[in-house]
N, C-alpha and C positions, 0 to 999 in steps of 0.2 A: 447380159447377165455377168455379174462380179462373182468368183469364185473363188473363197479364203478354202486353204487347207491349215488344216489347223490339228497338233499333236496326240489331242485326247480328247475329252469332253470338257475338261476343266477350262482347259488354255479353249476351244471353241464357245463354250461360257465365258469366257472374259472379253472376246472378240468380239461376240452379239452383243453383251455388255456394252463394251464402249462405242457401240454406232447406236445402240440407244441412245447413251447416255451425250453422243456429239445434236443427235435431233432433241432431244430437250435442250441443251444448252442454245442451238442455234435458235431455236421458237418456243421459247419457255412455255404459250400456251399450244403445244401441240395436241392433237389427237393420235394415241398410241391403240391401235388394235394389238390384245391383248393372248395369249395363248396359252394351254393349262399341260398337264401330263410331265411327265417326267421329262423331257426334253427341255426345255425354259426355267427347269426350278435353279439351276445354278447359275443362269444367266439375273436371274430377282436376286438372288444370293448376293453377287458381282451390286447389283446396283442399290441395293440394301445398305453394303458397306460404303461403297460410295458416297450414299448420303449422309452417311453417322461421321465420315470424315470431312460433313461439309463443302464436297465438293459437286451435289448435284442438290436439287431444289424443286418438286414436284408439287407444289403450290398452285402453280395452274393448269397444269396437264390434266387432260379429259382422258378417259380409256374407255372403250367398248372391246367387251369378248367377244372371240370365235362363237362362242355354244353354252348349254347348259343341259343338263338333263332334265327330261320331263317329267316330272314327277315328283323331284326333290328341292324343299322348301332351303331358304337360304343358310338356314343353321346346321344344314343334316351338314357330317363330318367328309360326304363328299360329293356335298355339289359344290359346283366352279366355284359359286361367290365366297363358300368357305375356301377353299383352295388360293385363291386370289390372295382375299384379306391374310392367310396364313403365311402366305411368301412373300406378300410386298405392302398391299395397302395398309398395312395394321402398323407397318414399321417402318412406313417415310411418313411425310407433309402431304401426301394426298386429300386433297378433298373429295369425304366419301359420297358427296352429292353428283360430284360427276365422274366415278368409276358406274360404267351398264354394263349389265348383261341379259339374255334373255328370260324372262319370268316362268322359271320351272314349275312353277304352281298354276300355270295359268294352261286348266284343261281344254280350251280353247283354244286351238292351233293355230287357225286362221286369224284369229283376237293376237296370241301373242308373237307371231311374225308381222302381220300387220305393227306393231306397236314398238317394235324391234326396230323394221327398218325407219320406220319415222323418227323415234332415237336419230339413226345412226348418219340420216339426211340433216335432221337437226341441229346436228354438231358440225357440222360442213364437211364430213367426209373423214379419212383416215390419213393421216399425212406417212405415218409408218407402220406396217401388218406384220407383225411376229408371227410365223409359223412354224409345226413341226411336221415331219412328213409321216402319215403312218403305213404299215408292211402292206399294206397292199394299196399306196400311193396315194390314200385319203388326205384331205388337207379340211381343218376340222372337222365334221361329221360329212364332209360328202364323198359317203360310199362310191363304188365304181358304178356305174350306169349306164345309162343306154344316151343321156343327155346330161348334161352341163344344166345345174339347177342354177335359176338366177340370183334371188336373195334369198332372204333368212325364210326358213321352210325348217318342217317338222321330217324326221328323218327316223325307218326303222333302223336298226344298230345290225350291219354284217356279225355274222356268227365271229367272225375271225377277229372282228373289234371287240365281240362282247367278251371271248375268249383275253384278248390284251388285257382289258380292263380288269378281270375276275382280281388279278392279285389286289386292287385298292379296296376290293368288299371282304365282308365275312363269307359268300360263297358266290357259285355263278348265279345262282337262281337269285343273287341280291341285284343284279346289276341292270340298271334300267335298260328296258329294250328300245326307248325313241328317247332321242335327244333334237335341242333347236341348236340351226346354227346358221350363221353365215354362208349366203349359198355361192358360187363361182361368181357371180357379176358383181356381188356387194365385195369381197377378196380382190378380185381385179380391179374394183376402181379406187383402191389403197393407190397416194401419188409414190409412195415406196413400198417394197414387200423384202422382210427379213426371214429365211429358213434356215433353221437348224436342225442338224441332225447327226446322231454321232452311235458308233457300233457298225459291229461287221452284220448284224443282222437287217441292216438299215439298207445294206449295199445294193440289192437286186432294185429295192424301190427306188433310191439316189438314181440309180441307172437309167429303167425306165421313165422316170419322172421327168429328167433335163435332159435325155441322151438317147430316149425312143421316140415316138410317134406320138401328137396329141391327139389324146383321146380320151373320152369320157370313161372307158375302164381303168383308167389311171388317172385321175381328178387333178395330182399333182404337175402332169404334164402342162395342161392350158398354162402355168406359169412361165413357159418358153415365149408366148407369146406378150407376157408382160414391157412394158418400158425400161422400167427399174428395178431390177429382183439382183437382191445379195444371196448367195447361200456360201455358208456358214455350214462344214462341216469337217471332221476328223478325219485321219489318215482312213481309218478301219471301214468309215460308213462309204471312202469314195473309193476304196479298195478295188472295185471292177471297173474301175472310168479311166484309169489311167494312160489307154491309149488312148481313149476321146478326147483328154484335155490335154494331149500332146499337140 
């Protein structure tokens, strides 16, 4: 595991940024797993401008996302696909034929996992998986458990995720309570995995996640056992690791 410390959220935005943006250059047609929430909006930001000055080119770049909510049709103001398109797709060269994500309209769970991961086999896999880590060490929707879920699976929402989310609705009672996502085997077999994470509230999960014990009550942990994991984070969020990374 590579580990960037990085000044703030900006300069760790511009960091994620440029190892993006070195894997499209090296494989123009890569496959990017994709990630939403407030953690990667300033890293699209970073790569947005990039490409207005010409210097990146997303023409053939395929993306598959982490998740989607179930329930929320592509237009609503905050499911992923809008999210995406608002921070990246709508303002590079992507072709919107090949950015996927899970089909939030599709009340059929088993239908639209089934149909996910066939996507996401289809496109031969994930060459680099942008993640963020969440407060109680989730990495997309996979709450803490009792087991390590495989692939894309339907997922109720922890009280303490549906609490995070509340600020991007009009109230709590708006906030979907299951989401699809990417389950731990379909994340692990990404041949690179990128995390970011920035804030001092972020710090006890950075901790546990790469500096305790794997286990499925901390989803983020199994990424110790990855090949190739960057993380990408701020003074603030690795605030507690300090003597670990001595």
């Amino acid at each position: 595991m590579k580990i960037y410390k990085t000044k703030d959220y900006n300069d760790m935005s511009r960091k994620a940024a440029s190892i993006i943006s070195s894997q499209v250059i090296l494989k123009p047609n890569c496959v990017l797993g994709l990630a939403t929430g407030s953690s990667p909006i300033g890293t699209y930001k970073n790569l947005v401008e990039w490409y207005q000055q010409g210097d990146l080119d997303f023409s053939e770049v395929t993306t598959v996302n982490l998740d989607e909510y179930k329930g929320l049709p592509r237009d609503n103001d905050q499911s992923y696909y809008y999210f995406m398109n608002e921070h990246l797709f709508s303002k590079v060269n992507i072709n919107k034929d090949r950015t996927f994500l899970p089909d939030g309209t599709e009340s059929d769970s088993d239908a639209a996992c089934r149909k996910y991961n066939e996507t996401i086999h289809s496109v031969g896999g994930v060459d680099l998986q942008l993640l963020g880590l969440g407060h109680n060490g989730h990495i997309g929707f996979n709450e803490p458990a009792d087991t390590f879920e495989k692939e894309t699976h339907c997922v109720t929402l922890s009280e303490r995720t549906i609490q995070a989310n509340t600020r991007f609705f009009a109230s709590e009672k708006d906030v979907p309570r299951q989401a699809y996502t990417m389950g731990i085997q379909t994340i692990m077999s990404a041949r690179r995995i990128l995390v970011v994470v920035s804030g001092e509230d972020k710090a006890d999960a950075v901790k546990a996640a790469f500096f305790g014990p794997v286990t499925p009550k901390v989803p983020g942990s199994i990424l110790q056992f990855h090949q190739d994991v960057i993380l990408v984070a701020d003074e603030a969020a690795l605030s507690k690791c300090s003597e670990l990374m001595a």
